[in-house]
N, C-alpha and C positions, 0 to 999 in steps of 0.2 A: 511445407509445414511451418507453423509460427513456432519464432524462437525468441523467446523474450529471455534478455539478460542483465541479471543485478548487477552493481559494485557500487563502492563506499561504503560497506559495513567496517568494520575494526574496533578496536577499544578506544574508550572515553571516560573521561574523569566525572562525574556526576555535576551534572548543571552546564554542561558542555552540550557543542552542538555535532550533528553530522549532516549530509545530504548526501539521500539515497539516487541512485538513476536505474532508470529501468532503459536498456535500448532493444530497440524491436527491427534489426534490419529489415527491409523490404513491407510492412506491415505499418499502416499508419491506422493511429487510434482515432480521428475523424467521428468514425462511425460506431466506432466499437466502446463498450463500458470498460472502464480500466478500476482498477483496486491494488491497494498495497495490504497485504495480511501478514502477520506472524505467529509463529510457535518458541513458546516459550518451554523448558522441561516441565512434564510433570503437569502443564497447563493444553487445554483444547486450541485450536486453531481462533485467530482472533481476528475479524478485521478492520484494519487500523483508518483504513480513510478506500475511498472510491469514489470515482465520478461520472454522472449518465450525459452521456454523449447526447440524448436524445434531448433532454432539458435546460442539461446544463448544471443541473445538481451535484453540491458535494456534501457529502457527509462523512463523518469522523467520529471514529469509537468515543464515549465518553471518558475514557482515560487519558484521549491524546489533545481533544480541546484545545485552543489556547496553545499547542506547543507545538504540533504538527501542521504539514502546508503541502498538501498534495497540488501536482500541477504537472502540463505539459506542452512542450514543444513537439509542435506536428512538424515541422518543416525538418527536425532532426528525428523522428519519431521515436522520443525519449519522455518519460514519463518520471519527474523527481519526486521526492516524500525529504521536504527540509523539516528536520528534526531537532526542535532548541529545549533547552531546562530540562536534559537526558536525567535520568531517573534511573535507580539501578533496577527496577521492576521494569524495563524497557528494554529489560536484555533476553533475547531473543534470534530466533532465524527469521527476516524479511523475507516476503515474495511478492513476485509484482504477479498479476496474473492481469489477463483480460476475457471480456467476453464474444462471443458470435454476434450477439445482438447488442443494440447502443443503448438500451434502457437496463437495470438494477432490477432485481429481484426485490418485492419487497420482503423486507426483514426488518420485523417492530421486536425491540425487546425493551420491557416495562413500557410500554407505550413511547417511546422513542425508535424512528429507524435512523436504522445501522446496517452498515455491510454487511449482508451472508457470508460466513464465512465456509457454504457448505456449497451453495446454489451460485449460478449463475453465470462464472467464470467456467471458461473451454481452455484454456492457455496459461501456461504458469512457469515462470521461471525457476530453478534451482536454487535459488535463496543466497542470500549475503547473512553472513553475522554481524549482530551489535549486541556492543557488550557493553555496561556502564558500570564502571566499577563506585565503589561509595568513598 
């Protein structure tokens, strides 16, 4: 069974940074689509950045733009999400998830694509907190 596991969440001063790690013992992302989502209270499932293995594409919620950097080392099979110009609307539970297959679901909203954050992903870690205080 795939285990994908978060850390680096914690609290942060507003306009601060963090970086997330996703490690996946025994499971290398090569092949597979990976994605960073969170849940924020009171808010739907969101996701933040993903990349298709099969292209080579990344893509990034229009919130995080500019401030987020999805990325990964295969040779460690860990998966980071560097997080700069934290924002207190940024505060939320991370998850890394991945999927069975190496290409992204497509998911257009207002005619831009972005992560599904319903489809596509098999695999999902337990989540880290960040918290960005103002």
């Amino acid at each position: 069974e795939v285990q994908l596991v978060e850390s680096g969440g914690g609290l942060v001063q507003a306009g601060g940074s963090l970086r997330l790690s996703c490690a996946a013992p025994g499971f290398t992302f090569d092949d597979h689509a990976i994605g960073w989502f969170r849940l924020a209270p009171g808010k739907e499932r969101e996701g933040v950045s993903c990349i298709s293995s099969s292209d080579g594409r990344t893509l990034y919620a229009d919130s995080v733009k500019g401030r987020f950097t999805i990325s990964s080392d295969n040779a460690k099979n860990t998966v980071y999400l560097q997080m700069n110009s934290l924002k207190p609307e940024d505060t939320a539970v991370y998850y890394c998830a991945a999927s069975r297959r190496p290409s992204l679901v497509p998911w257009v909203v207002a005619g831009v694509e972005t992560c599904s954050p319903y489809y596509g992903m098999d695999y999902w870690g337990k989540g880290t907190l960040v918290t960005v205080s103002s």
